[in-house]
TITOR-749025 format. One record per atom (N, C-alpha, C, O): residue number from 0; residue in three letters; z, y, x; atom name. Coordinates in Angstrom, 3 decimals, always signed. Layout:
// TITOR-749025
+-----+-----+----------+----------+----------+----+
:   i :  aa :       c3 :       c2 :       c1 : at :
+-----+-----+----------+----------+----------+----+
: NUM : ala :        Z :        Y :        X : CA :
...
+-----+-----+----------+----------+----------+----+
***
This chain:
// TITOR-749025
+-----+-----+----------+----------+----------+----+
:   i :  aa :       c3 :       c2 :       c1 : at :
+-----+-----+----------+----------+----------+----+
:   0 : unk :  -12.217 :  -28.052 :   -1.016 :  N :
:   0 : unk :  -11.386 :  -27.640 :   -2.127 : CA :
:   0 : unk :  -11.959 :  -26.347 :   -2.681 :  C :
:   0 : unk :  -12.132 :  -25.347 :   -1.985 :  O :
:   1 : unk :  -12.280 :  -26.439 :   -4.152 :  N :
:   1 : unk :  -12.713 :  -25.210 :   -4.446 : CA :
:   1 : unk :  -11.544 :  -23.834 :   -4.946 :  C :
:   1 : unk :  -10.364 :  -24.033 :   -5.233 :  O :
:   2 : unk :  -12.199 :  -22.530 :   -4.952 :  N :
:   2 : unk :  -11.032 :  -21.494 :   -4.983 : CA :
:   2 : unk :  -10.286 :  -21.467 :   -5.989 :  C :
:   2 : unk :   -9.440 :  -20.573 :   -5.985 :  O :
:   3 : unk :  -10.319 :  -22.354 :   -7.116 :  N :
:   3 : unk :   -9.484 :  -22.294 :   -8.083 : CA :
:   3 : unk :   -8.504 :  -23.011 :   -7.785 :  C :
:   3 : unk :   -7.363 :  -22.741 :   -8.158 :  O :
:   4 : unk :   -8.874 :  -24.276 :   -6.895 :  N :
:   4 : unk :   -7.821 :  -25.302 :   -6.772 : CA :
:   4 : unk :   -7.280 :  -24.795 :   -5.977 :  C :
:   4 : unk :   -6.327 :  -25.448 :   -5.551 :  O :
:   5 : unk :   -7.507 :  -23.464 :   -5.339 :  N :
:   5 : unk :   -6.737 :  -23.022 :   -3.816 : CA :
:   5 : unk :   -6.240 :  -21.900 :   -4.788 :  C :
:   5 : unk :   -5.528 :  -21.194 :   -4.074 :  O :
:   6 : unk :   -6.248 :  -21.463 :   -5.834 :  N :
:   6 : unk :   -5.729 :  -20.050 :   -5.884 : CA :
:   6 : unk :   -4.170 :  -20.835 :   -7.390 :  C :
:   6 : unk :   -3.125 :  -20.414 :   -7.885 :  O :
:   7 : unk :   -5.212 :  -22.363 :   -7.498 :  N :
:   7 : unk :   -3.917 :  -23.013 :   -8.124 : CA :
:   7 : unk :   -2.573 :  -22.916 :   -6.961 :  C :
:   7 : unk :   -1.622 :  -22.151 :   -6.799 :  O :
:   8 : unk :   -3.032 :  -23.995 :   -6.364 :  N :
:   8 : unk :   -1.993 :  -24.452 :   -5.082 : CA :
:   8 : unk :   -0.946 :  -23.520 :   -4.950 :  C :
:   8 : unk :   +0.279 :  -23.532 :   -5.077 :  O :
:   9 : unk :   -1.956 :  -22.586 :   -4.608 :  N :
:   9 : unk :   -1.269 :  -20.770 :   -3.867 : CA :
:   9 : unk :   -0.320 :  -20.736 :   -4.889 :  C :
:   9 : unk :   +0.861 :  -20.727 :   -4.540 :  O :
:  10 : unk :   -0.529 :  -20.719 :   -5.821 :  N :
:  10 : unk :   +0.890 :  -20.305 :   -7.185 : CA :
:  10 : unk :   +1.679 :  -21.078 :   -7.278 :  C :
:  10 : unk :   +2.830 :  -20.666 :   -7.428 :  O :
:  11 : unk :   +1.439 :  -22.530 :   -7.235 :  N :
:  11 : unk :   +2.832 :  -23.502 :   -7.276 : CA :
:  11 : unk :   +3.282 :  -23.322 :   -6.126 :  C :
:  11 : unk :   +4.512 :  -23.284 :   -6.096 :  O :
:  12 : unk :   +2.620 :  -23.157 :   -4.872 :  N :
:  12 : unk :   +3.487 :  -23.174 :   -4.055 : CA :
:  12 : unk :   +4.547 :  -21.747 :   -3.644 :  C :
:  12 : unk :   +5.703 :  -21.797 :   -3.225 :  O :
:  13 : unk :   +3.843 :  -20.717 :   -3.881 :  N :
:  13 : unk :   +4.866 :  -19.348 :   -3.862 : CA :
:  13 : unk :   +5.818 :  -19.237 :   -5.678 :  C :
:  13 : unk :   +6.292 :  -18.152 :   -6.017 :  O :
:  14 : unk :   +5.924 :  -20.302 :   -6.472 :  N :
:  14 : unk :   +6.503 :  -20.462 :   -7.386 : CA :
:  14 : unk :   +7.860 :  -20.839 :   -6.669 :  C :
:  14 : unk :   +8.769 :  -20.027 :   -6.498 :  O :
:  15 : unk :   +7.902 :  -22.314 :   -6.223 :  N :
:  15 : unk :   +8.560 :  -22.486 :   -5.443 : CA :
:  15 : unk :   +9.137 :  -22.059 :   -4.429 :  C :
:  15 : unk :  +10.136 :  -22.699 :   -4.102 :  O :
:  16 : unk :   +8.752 :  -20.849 :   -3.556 :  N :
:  16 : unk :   +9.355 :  -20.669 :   -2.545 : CA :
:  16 : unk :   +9.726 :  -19.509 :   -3.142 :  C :
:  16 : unk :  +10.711 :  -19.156 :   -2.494 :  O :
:  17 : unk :   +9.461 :  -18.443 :   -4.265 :  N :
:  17 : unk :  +10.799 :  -17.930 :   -5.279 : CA :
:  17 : unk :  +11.637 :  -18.283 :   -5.728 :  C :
:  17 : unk :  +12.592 :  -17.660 :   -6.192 :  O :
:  18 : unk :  +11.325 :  -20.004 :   -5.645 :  N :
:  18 : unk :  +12.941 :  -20.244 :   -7.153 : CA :
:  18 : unk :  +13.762 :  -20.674 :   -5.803 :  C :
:  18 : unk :  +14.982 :  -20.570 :   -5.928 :  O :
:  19 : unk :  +13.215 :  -21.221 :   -4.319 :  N :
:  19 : unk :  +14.392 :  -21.619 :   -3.742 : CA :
:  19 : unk :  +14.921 :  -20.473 :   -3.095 :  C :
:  19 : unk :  +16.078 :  -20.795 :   -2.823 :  O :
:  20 : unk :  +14.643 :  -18.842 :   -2.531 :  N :
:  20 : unk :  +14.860 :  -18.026 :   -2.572 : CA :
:  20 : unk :  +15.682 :  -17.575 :   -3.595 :  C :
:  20 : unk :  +16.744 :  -17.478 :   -2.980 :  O :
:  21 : unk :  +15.915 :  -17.242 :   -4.705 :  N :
:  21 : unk :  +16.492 :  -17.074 :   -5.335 : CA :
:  21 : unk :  +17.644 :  -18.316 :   -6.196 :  C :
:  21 : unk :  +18.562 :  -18.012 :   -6.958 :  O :
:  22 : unk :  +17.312 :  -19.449 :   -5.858 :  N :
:  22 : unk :  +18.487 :  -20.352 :   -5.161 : CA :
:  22 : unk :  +19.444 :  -19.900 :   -4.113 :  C :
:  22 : unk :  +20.613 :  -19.528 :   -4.219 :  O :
:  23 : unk :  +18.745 :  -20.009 :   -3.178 :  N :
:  23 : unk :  +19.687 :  -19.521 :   -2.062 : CA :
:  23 : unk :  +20.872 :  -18.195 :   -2.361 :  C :
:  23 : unk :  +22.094 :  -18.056 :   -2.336 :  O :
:  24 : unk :  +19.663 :  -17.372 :   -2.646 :  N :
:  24 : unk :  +20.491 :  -15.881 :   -2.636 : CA :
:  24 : unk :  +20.873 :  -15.907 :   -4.354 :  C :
:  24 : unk :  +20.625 :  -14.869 :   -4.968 :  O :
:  25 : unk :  +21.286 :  -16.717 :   -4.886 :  N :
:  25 : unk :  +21.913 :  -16.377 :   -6.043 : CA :
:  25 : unk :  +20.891 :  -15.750 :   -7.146 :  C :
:  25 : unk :  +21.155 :  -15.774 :   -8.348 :  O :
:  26 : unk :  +19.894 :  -15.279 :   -6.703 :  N :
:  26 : unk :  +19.102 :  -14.757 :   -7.589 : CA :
:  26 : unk :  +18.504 :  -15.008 :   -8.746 :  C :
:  26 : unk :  +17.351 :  -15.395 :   -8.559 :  O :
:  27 : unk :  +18.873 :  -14.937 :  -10.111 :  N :
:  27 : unk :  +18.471 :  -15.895 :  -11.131 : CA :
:  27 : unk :  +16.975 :  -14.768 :  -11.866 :  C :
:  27 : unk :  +16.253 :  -15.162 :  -12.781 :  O :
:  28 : unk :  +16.853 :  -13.592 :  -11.278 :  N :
:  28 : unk :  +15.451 :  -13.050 :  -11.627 : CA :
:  28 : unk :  +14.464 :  -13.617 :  -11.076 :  C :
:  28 : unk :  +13.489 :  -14.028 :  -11.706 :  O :
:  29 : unk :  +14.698 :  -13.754 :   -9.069 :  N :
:  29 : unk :  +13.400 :  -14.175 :   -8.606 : CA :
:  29 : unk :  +13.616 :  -15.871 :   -8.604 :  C :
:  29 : unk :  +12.874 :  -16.365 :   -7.755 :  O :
:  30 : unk :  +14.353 :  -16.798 :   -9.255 :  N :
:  30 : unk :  +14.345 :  -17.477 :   -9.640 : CA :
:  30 : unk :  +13.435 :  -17.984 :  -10.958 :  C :
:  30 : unk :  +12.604 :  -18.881 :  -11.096 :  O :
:  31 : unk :  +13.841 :  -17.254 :  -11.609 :  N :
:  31 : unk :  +13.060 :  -17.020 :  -13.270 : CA :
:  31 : unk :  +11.341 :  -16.930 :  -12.475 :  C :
:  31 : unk :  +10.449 :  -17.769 :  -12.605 :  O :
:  32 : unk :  +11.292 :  -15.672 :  -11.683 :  N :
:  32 : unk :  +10.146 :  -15.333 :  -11.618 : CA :
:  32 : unk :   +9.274 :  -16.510 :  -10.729 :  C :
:  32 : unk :   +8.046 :  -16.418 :  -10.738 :  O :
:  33 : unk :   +9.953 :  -17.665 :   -9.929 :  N :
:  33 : unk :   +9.738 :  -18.483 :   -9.006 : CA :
:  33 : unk :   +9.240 :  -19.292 :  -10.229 :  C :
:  33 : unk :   +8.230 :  -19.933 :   -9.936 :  O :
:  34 : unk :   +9.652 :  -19.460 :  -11.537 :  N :
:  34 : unk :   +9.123 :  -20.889 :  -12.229 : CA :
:  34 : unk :   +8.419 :  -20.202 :  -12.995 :  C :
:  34 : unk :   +8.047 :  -21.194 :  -13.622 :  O :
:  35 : unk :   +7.763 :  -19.157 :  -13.642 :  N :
:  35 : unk :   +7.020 :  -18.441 :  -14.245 : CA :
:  35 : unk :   +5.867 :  -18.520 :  -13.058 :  C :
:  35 : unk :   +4.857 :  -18.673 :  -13.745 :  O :
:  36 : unk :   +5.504 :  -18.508 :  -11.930 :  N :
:  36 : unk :   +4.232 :  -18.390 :  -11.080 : CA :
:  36 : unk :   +3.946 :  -19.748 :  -10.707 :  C :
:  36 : unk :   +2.803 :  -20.067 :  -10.382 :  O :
:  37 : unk :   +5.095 :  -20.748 :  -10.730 :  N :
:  37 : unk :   +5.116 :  -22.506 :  -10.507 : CA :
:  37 : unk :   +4.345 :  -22.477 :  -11.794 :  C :
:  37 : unk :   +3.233 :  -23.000 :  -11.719 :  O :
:  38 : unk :   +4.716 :  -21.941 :  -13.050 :  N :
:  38 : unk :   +3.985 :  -22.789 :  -14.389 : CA :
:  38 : unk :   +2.885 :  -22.030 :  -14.608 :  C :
:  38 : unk :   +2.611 :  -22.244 :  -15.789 :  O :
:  39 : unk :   +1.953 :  -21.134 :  -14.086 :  N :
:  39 : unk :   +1.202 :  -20.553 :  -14.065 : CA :
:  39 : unk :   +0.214 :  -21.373 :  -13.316 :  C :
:  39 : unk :   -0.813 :  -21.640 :  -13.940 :  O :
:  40 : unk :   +0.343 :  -21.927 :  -11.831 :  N :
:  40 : unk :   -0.422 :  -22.552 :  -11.122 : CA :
:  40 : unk :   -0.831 :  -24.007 :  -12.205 :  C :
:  40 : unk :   -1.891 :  -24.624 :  -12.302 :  O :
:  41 : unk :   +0.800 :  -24.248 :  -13.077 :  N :
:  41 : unk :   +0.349 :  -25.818 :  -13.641 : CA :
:  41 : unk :   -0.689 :  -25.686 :  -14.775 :  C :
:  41 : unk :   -1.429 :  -26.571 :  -15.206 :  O :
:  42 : unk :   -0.591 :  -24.372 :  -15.177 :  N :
:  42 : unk :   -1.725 :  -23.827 :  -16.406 : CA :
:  42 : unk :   -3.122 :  -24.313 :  -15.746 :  C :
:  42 : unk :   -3.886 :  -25.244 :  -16.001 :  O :
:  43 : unk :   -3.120 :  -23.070 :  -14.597 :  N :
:  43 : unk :   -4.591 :  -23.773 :  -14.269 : CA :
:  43 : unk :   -5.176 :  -24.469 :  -13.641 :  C :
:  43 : unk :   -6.247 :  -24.371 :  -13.040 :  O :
:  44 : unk :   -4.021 :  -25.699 :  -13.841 :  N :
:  44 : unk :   -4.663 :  -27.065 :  -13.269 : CA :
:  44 : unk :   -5.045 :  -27.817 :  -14.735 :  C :
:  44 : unk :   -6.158 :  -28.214 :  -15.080 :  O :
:  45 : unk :   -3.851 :  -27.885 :  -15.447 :  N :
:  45 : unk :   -4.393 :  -28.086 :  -16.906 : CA :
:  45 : unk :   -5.606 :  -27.454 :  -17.361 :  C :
:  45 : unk :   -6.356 :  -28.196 :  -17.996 :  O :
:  46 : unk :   -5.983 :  -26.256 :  -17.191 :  N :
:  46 : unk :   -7.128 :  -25.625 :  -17.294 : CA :
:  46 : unk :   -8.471 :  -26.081 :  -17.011 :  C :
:  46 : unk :   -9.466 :  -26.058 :  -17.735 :  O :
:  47 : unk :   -8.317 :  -26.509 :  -15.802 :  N :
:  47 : unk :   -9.423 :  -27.056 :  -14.784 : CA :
:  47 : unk :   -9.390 :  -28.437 :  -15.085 :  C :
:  47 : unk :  -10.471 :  -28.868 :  -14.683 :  O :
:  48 : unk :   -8.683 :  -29.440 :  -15.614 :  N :
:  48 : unk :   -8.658 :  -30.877 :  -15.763 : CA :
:  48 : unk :   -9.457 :  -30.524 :  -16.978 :  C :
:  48 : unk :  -10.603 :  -30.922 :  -16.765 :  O :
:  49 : unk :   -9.374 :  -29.944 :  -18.187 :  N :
:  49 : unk :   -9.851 :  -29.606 :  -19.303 : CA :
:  49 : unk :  -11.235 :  -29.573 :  -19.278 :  C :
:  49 : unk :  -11.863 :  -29.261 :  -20.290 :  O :
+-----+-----+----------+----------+----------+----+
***
């Protein structure tokens, strides 16, 4: 796997483990901020398919 596809991954996956964090704890910032670093990783997969 090359480092883009790993530095993709890395972002959807700590996207996610903000928005359910801030699920949990009510948090609708690190929520916000959980799908802002999820759609960041999906950028540069779109990026890289491109």
């Amino acid at each position: 796997m090359g480092s883009t596809k790993v530095k993709r991954k890395a972002n959807e996956v700590a996207g996610e483990i903000r928005q359910a964090l801030g699920n949990t704890n009510d948090n609708q910032e690190m929520q916000g901020r959980g799908v802002a670093h999820e759609a960041k990783g999906h950028a540069q997969q779109a990026k890289g398919e491109a």
